[in-house]
KEGU-439104 format. One record per atom (N, C-alpha, C): y, x, z; residue in one letter. Coordinates in steps of 0.1 Angstrom, whole numbers, plus 5000, padded with zeros to 4 digits. Last residue first. Layout:
<atoms>
> py; px; pz; code
> Y; X; Z; A $
...
</atoms>
This chain:
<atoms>
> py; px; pz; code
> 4545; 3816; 3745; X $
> 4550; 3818; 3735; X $
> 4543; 3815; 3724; X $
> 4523; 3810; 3768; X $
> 4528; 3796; 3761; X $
> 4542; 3800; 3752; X $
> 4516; 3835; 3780; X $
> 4511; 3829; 3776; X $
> 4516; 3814; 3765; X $
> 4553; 3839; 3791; X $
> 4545; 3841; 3780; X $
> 4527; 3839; 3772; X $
> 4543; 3814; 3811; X $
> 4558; 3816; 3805; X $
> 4555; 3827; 3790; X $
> 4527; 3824; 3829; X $
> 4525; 3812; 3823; X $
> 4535; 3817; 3809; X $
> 4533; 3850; 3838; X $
> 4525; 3851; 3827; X $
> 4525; 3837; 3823; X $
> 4557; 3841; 3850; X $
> 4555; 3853; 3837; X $
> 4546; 3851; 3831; X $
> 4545; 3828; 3870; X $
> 4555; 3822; 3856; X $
> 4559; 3833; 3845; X $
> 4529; 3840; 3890; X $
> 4525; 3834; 3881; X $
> 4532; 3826; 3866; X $
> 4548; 3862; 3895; X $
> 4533; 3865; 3885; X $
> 4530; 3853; 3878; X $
> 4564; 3848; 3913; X $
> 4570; 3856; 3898; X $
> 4557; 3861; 3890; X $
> 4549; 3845; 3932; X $
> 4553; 3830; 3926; X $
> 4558; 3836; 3915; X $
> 4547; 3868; 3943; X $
> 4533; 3860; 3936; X $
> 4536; 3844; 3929; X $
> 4568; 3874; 3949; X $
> 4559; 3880; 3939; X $
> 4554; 3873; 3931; X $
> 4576; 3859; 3971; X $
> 4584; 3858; 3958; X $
> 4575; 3865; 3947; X $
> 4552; 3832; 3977; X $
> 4558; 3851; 3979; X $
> 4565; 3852; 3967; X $
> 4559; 3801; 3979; X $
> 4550; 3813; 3978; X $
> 4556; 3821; 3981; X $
> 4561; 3771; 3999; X $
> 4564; 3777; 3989; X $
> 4555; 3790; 3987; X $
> 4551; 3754; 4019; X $
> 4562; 3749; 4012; X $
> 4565; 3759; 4001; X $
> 4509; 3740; 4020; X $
> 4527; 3754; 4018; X $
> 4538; 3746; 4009; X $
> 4492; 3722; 4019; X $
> 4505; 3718; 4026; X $
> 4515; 3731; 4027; X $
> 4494; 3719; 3976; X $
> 4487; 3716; 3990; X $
> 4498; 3713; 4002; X $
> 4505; 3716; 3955; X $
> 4498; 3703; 3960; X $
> 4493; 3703; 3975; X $
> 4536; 3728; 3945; X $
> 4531; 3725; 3960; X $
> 4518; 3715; 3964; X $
> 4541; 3735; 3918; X $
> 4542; 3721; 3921; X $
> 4533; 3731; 3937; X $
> 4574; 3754; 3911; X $
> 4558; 3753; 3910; X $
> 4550; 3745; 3922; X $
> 4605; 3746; 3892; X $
> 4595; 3749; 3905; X $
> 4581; 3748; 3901; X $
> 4631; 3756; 3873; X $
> 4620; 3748; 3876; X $
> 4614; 3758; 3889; X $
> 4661; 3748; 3857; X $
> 4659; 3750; 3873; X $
> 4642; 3746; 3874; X $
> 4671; 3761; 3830; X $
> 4660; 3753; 3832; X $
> 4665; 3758; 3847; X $
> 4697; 3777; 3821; X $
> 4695; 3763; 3813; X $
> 4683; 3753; 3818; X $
> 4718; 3781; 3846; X $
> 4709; 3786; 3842; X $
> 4704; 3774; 3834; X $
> 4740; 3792; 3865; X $
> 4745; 3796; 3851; X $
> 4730; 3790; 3843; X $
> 4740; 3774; 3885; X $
> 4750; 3773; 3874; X $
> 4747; 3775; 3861; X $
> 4721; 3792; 3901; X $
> 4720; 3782; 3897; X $
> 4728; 3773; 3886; X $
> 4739; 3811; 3903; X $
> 4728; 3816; 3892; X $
> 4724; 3806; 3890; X $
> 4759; 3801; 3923; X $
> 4764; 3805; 3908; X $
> 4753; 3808; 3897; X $
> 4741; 3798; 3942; X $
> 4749; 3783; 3937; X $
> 4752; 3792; 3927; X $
> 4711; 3820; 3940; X $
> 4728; 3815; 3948; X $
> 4731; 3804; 3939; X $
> 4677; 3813; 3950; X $
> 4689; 3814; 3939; X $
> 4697; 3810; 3943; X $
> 4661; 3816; 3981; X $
> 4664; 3813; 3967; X $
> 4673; 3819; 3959; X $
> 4666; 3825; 4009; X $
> 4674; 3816; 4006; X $
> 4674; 3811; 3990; X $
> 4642; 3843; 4013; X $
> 4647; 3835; 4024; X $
> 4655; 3824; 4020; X $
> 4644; 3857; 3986; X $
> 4630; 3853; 3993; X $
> 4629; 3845; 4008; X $
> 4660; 3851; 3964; X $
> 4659; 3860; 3974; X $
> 4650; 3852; 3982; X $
> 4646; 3844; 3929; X $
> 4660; 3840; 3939; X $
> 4650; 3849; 3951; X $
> 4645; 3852; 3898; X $
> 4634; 3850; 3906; X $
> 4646; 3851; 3919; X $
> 4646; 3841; 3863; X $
> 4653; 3843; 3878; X $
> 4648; 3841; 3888; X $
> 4639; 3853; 3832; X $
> 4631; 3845; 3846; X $
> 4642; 3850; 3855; X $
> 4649; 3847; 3797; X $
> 4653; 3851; 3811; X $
> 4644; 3845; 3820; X $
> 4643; 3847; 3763; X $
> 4639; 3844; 3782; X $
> 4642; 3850; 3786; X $
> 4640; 3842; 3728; X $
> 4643; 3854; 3739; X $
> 4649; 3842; 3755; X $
> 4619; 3820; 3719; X $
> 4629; 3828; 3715; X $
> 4630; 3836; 3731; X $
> 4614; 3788; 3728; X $
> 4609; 3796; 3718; X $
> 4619; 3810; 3719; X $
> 4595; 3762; 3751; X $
> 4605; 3775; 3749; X $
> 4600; 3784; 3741; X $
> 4586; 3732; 3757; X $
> 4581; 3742; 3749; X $
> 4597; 3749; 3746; X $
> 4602; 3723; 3790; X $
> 4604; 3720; 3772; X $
> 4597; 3729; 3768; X $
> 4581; 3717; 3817; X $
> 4591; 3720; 3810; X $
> 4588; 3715; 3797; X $
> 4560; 3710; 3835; X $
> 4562; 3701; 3822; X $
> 4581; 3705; 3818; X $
> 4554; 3732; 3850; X $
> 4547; 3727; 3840; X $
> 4549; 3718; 3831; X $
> 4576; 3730; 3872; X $
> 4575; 3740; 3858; X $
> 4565; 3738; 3847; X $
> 4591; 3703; 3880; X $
> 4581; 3705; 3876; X $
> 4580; 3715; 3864; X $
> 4628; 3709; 3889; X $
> 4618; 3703; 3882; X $
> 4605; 3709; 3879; X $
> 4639; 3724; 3915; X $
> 4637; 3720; 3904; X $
> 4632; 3710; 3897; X $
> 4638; 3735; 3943; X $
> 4651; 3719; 3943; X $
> 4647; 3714; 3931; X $
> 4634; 3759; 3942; X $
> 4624; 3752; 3953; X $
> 4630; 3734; 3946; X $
> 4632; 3777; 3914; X $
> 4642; 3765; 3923; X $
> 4633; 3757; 3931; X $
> 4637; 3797; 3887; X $
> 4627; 3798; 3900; X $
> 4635; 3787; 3908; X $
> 4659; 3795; 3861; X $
> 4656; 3797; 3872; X $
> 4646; 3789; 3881; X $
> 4658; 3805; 3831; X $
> 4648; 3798; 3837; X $
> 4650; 3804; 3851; X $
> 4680; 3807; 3797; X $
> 4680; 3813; 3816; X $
> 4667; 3805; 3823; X $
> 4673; 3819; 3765; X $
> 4675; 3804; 3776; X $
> 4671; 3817; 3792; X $
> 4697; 3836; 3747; X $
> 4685; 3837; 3758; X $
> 4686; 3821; 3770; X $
> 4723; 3842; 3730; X $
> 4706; 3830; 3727; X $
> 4693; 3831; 3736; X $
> 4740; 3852; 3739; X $
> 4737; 3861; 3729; X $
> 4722; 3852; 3726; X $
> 4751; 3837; 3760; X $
> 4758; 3834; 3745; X $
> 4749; 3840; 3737; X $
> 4730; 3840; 3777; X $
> 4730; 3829; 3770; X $
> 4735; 3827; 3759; X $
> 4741; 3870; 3785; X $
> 4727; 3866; 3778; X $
> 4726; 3850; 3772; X $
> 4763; 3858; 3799; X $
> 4763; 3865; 3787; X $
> 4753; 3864; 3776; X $
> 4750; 3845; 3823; X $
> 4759; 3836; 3812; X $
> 4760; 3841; 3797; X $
> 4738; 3867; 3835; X $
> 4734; 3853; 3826; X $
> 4739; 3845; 3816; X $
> 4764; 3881; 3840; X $
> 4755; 3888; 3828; X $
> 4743; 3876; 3825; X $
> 4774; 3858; 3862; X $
> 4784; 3868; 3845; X $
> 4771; 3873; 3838; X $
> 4755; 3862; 3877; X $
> 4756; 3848; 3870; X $
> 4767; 3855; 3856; X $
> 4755; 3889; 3889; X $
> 4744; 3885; 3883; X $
> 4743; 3873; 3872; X $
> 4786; 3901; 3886; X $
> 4773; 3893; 3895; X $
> 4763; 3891; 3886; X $
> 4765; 3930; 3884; X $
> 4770; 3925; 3892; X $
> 4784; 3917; 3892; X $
> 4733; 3943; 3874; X $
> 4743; 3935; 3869; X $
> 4752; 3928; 3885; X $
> 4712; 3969; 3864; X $
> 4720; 3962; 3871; X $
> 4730; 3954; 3865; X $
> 4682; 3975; 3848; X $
> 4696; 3972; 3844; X $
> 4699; 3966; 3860; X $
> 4649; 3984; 3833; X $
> 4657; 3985; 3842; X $
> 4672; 3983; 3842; X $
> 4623; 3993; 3811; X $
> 4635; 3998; 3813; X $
> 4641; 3988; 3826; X $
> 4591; 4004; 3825; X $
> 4596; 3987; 3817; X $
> 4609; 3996; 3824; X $
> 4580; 4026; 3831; X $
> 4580; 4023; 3816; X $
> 4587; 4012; 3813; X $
> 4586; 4035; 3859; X $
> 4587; 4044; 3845; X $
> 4586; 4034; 3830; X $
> 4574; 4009; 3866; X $
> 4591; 4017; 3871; X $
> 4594; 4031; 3863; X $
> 4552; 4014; 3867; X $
> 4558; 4005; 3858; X $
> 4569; 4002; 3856; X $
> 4537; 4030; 3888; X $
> 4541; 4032; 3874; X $
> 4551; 4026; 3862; X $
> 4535; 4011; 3907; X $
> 4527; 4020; 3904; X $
> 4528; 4023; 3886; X $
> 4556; 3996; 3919; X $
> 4557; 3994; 3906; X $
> 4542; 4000; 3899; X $
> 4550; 4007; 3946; X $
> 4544; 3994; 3946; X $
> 4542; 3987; 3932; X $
> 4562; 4030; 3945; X $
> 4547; 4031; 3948; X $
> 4547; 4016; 3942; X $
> 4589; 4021; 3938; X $
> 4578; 4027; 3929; X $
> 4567; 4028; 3931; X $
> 4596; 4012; 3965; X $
> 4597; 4001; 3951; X $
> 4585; 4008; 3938; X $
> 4593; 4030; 3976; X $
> 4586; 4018; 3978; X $
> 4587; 4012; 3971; X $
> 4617; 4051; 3967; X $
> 4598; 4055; 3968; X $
> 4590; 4049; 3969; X $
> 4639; 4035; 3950; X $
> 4637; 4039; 3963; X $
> 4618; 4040; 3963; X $
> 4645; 4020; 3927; X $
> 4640; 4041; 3926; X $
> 4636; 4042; 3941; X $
> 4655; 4000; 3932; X $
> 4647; 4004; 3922; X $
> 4637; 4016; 3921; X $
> 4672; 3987; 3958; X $
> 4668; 3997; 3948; X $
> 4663; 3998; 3946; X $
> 4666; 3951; 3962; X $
> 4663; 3962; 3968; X $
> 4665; 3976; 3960; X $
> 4691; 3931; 3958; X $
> 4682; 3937; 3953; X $
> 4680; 3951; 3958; X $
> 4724; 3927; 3956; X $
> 4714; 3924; 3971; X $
> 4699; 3929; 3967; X $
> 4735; 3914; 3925; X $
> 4735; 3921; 3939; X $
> 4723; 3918; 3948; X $
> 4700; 3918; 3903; X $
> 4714; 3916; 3911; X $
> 4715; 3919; 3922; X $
> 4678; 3938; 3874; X $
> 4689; 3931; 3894; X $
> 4701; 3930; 3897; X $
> 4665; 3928; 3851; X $
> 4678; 3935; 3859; X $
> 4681; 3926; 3869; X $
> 4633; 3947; 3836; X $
> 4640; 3941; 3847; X $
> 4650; 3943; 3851; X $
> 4620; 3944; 3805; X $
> 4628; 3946; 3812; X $
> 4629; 3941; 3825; X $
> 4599; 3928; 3789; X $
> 4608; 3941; 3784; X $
> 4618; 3942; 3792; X $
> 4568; 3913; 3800; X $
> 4580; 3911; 3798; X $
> 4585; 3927; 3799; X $
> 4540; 3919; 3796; X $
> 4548; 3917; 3787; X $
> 4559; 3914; 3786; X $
> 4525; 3917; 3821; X $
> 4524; 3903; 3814; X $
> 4530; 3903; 3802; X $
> 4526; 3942; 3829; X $
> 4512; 3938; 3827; X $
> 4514; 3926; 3819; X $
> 4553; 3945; 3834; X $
> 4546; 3952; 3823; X $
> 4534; 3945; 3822; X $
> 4556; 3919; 3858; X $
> 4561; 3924; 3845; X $
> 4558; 3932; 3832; X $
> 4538; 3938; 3870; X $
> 4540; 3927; 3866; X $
> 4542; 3918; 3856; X $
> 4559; 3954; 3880; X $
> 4542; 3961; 3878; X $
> 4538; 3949; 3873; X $
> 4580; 3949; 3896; X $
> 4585; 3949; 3885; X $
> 4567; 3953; 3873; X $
> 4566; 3926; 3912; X $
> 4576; 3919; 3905; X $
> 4573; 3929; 3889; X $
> 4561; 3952; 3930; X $
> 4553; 3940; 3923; X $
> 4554; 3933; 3911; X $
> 4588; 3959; 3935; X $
> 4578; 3968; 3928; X $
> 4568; 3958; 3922; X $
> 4599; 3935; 3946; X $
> 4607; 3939; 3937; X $
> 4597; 3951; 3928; X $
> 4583; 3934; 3971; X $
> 4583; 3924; 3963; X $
> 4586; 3932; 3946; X $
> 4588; 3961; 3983; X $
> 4572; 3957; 3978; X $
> 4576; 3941; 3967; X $
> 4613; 3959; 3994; X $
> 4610; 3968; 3980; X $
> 4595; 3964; 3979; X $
> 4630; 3925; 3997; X $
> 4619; 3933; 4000; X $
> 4611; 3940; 3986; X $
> 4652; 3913; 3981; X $
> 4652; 3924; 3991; X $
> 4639; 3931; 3992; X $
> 4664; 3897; 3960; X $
> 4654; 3900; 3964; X $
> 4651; 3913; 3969; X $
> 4689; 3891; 3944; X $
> 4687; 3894; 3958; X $
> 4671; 3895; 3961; X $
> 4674; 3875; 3921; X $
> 4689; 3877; 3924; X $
> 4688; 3877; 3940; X $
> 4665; 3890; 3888; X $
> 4659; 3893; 3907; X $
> 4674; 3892; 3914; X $
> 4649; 3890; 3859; X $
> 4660; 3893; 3867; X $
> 4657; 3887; 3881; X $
> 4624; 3899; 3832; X $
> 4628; 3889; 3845; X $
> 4640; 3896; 3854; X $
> 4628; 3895; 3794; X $
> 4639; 3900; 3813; X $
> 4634; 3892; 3822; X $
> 4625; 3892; 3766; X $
> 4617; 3889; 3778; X $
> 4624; 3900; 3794; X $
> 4636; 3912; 3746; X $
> 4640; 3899; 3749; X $
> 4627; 3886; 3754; X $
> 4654; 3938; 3760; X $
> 4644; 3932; 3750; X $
> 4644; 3914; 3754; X $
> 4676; 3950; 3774; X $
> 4665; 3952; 3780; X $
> 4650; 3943; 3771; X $
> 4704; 3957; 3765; X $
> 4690; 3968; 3760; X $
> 4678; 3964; 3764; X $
> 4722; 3941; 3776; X $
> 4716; 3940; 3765; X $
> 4704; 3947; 3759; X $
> 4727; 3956; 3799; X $
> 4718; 3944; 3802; X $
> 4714; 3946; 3789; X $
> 4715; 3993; 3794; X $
> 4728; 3982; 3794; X $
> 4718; 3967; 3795; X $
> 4700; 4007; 3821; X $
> 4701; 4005; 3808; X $
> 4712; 3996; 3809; X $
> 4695; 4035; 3846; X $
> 4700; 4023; 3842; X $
> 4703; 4022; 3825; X $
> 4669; 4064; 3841; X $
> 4690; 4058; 3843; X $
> 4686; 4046; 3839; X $
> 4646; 4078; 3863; X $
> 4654; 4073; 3847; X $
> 4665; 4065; 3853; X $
> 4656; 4112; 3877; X $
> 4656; 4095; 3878; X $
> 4660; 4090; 3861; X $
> 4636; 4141; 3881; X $
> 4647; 4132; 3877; X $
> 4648; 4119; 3873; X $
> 4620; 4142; 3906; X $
> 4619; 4141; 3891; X $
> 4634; 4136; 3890; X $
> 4600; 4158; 3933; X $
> 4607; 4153; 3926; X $
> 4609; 4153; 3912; X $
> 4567; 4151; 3945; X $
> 4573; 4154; 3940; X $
> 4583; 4150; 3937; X $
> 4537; 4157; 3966; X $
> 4543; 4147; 3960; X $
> 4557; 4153; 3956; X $
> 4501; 4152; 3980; X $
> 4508; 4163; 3971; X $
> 4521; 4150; 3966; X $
> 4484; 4144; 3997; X $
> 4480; 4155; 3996; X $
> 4494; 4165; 3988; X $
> 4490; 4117; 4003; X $
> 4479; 4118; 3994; X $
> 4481; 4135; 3990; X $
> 4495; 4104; 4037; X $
> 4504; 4112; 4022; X $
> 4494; 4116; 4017; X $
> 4497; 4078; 4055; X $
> 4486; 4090; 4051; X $
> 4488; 4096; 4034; X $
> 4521; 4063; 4056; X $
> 4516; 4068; 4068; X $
> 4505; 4080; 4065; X $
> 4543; 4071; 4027; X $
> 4534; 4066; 4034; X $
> 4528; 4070; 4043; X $
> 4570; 4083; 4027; X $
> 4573; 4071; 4037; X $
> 4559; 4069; 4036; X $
> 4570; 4124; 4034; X $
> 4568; 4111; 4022; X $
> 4567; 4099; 4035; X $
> 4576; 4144; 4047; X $
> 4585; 4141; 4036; X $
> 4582; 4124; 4031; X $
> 4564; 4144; 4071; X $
> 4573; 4143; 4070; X $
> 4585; 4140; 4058; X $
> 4539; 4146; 4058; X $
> 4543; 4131; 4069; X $
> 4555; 4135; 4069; X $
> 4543; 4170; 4044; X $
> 4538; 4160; 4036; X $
> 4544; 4148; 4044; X $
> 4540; 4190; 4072; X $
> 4553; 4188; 4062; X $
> 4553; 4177; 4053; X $
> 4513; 4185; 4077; X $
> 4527; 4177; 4087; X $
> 4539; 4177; 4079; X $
> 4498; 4195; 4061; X $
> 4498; 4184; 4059; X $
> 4513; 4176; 4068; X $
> 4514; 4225; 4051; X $
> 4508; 4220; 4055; X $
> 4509; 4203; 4055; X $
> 4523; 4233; 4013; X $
> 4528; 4230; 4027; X $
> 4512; 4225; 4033; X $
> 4536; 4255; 3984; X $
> 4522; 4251; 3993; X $
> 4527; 4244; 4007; X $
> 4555; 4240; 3959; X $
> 4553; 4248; 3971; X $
> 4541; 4246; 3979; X $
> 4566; 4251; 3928; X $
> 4556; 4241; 3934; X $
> 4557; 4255; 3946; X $
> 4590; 4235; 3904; X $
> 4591; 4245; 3912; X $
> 4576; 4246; 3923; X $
> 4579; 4225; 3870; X $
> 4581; 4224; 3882; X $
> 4580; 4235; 3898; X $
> 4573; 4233; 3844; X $
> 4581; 4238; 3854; X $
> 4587; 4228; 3864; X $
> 4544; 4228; 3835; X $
> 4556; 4213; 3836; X $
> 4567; 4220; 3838; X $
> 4531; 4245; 3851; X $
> 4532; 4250; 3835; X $
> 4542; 4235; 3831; X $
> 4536; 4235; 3877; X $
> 4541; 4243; 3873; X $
> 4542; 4249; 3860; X $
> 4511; 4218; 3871; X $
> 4531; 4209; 3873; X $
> 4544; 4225; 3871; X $
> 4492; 4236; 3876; X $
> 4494; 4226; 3861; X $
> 4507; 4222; 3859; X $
> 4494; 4242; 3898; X $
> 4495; 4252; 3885; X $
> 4494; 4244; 3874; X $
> 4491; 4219; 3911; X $
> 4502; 4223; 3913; X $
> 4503; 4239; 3903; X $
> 4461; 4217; 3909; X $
> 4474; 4207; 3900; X $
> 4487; 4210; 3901; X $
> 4449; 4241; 3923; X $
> 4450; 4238; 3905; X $
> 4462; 4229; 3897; X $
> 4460; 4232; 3949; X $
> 4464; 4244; 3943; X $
> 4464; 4241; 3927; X $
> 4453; 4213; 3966; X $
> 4457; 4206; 3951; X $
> 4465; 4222; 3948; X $
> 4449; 4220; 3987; X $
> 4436; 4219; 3981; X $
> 4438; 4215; 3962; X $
> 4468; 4227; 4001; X $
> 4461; 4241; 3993; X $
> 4455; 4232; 3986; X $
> 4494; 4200; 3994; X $
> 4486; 4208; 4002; X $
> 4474; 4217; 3991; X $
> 4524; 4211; 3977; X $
> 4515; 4200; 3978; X $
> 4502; 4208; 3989; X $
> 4556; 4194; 3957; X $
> 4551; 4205; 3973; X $
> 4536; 4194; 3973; X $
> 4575; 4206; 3938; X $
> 4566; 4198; 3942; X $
> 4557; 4201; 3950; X $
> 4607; 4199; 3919; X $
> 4601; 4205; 3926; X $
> 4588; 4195; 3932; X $
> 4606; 4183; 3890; X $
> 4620; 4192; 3897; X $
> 4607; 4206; 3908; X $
> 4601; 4170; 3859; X $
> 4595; 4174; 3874; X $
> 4609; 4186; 3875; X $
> 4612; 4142; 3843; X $
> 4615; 4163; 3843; X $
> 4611; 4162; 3859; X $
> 4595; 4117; 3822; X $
> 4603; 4125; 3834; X $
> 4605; 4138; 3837; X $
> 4578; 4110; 3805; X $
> 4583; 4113; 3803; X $
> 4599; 4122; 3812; X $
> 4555; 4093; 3811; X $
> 4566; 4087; 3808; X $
> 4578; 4095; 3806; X $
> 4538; 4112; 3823; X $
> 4531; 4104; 3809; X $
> 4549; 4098; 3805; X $
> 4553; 4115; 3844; X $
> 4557; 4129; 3834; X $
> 4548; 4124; 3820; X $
> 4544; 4096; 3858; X $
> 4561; 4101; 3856; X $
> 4560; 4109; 3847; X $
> 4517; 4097; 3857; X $
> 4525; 4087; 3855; X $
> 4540; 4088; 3849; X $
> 4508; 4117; 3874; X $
> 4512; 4117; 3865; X $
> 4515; 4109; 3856; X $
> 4527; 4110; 3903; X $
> 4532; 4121; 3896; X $
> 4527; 4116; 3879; X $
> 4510; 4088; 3904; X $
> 4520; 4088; 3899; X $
> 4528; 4096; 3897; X $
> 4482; 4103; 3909; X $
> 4481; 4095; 3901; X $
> 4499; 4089; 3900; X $
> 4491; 4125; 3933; X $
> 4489; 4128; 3924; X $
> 4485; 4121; 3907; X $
> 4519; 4115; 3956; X $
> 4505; 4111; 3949; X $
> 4503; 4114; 3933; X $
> 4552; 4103; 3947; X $
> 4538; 4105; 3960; X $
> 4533; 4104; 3955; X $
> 4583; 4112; 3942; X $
> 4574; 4108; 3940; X $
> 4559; 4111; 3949; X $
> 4619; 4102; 3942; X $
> 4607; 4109; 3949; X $
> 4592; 4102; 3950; X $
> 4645; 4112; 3920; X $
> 4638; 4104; 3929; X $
> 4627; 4114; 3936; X $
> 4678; 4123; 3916; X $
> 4665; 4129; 3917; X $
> 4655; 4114; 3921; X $
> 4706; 4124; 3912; X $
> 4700; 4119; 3899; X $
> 4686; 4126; 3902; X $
> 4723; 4129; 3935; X $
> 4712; 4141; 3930; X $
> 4704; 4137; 3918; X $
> 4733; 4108; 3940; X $
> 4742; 4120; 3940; X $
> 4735; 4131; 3933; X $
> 4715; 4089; 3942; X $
> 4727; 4088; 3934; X $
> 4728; 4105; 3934; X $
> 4694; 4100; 3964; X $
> 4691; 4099; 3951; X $
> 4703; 4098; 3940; X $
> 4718; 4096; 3986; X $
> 4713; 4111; 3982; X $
> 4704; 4108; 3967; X $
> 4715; 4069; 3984; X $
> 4729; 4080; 3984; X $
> 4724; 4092; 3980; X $
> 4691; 4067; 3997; X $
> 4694; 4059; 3982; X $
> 4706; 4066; 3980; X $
> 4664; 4084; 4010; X $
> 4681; 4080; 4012; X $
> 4686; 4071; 4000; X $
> 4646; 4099; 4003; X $
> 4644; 4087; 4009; X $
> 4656; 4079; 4011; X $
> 4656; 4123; 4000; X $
> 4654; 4117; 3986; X $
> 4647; 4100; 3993; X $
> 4658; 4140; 4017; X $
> 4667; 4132; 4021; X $
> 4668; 4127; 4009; X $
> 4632; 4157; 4013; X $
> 4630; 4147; 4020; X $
> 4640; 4133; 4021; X $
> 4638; 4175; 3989; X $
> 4628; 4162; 3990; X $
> 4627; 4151; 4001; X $
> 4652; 4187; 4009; X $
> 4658; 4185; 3995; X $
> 4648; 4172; 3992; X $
> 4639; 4198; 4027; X $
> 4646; 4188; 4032; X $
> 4655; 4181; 4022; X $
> 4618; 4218; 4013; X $
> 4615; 4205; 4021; X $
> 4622; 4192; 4019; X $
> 4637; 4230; 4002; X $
> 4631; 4225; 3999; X $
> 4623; 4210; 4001; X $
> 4649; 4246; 4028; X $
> 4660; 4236; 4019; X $
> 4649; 4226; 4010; X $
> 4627; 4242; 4059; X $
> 4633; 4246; 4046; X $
> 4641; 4238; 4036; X $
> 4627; 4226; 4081; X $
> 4640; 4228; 4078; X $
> 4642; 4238; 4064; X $
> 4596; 4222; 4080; X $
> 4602; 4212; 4081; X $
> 4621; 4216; 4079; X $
> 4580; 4255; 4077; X $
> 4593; 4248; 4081; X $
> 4598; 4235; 4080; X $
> 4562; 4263; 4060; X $
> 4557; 4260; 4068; X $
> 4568; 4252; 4074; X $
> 4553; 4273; 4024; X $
> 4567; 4264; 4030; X $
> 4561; 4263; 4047; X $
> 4545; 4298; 3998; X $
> 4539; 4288; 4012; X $
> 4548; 4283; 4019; X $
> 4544; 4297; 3964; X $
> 4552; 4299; 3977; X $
> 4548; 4290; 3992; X $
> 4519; 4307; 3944; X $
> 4526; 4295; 3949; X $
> 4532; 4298; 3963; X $
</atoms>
C-alpha cells in the first residue's frame, strides 16, 4: 500500500474537494467515512474508487483493495484534513454516487422535503424513512444535498438503500403524483389535528416543510391533507426530524 504524507497529493486532494457539491456533480464521486459505512456502500452495492486509511486499518484496506479500490496509507492529519468529522475514524473513501431516480420510481410510500436545509435533518429524515418503510425520498428546491458527507453520515446507510429523486418545483411533481392516485399529506403548523385524519389507503406522500418557515403556499396547494401534531405542552413545534419520525411511522403503522 502506497504511503501519502502530503496534504497536496492528487489523491488526497481528489478526495478532499469531494466536500464540494460541484466537484461531486462533476466527478459522479461521493465521500465516504468510516469503516462501518464504507461497508454499507459496497453491501449496497457501490464502486469503491480510492481509499486512504491510517496503518492500523492495513488489513481492511487489503480487503477494499481486493474491491479495487485504489488504497493509500496516510497519517492521521491527512484523515482531518480530508474528512468534515472533528475525530476521523481512521479510514475513508471514495465511491461512485448513486444517481437520482425518476419521481415515479420512488414506490409508493415518498416522504418529500420542501426546503429542508439542515444536512443532519434531511439524513435523519432520510434513516428513517428506511426504518419505518417508506420507498423513497424526493427533495425539493432548497433541500440540503443528499450525497453531501453529512447527509450520509447522518442517513448511516440509508442513503444507499432508500432510492432518492429531485423535483423542481416540488408542487408540479405533487400534483403529478396525485394524478397517478397518491394522496399528498402535508406537515402544517396551520393544519388540522393529525390524529383525527381520514383512515388513508393506498400510495402517500409526507411533506415535511423547511424548518424556519414550513411548507411554501404552492405545496400547500398542491396537498390533499394539511395536518399538524397536537402541541399539549408549552413548545410551539418540533425538529423537523423528529416531527418527520413520528408521522411516518404513525402514518404507516395505521396502513
Amino acid at each position: 500500500m502506497e504511503k501519502i504524507t502530503s496534504v497536496k497529493n492528487p489523491a488526497v486532494r481528489a478526495l478532499r474537494d469531494l466536500k464540494d457539491r460541484r466537484t461531486r456533480v462533476e466527478t459522479g464521486r461521493i465521500l465516504v467515512e468510516g469503516e462501518v459505512m464504507i461497508r454499507e456502500a459496497l453491501k449496497c452495492g457501490l464502486t469503491p474508487c480510492d481509499l486512504l486509511a491510517e496503518e492500523r486499518f492495513a488489513d481492511f484496506a487489503a480487503e477494499m483493495a481486493g474491491h479495487g479500490a485504489r488504497c493509500f496509507e496516510v497519517p492521521r492529519s491527512l484523515l482531518e484534513a480530508v474528512c468534515e468529522t472533528k475525530s476521523p475514524q481512521g479510514v475513508c473513501a471514495s465511491f461512485t454516487a448513486p444517481q437520482p431516480r425518476s419521481v415515479g420510481a420512488l414506490g409508493g410510500a415518498i416522504v418529500a422535503l420542501d426546503g429542508v436545509q439542515d444536512p443532519g435533518n434531511v439524513g435523519t429524515i432520510w434513516r428513517t424513512a428506511d426504518a419505518a418503510g417508506f420507498s423513497g425520498l424526493l427533495l425539493g428546491e432548497g433541500s440540503a444535498d443528499p450525497l453531501s458527507p453529512k447527509v450520509l453520515r447522518a442517513a448511516m446507510g440509508s442513503g444507499f438503500r432508500v432510492p432518492f429523486a429531485h423535483a423542481a418545483p416540488l408542487a408540479g411533481a405533487l400534483e403529478a403524483l396525485r394524478a397517478e392516485g397518491y394522496t399528498v399529506i402535508a406537515s402544517d403548523l396551520h393544519g388540522s389535528d393529525f390524529y383525527a385524519r381520514p383512515k388513508l389507503e393506498g400510495k402517500i406522500v409526507l411533506v415535511i416543510g423547511n424548518e424556519a418557515r414550513g411548507i411554501s403556499d404552492a405545496v400547500r396547494a398542491a396537498a390533499d391533507l394539511r395536518l399538524k401534531l397536537p402541541m399539549r405542552g408549552g413548545a410551539e413545534s418540533l425538529n423537523a426530524a423528529v416531527a418527520a419520525a413520528i408521522l411516518m411511522y404513525d402514518l404507516i403503522h395505521a396502513r
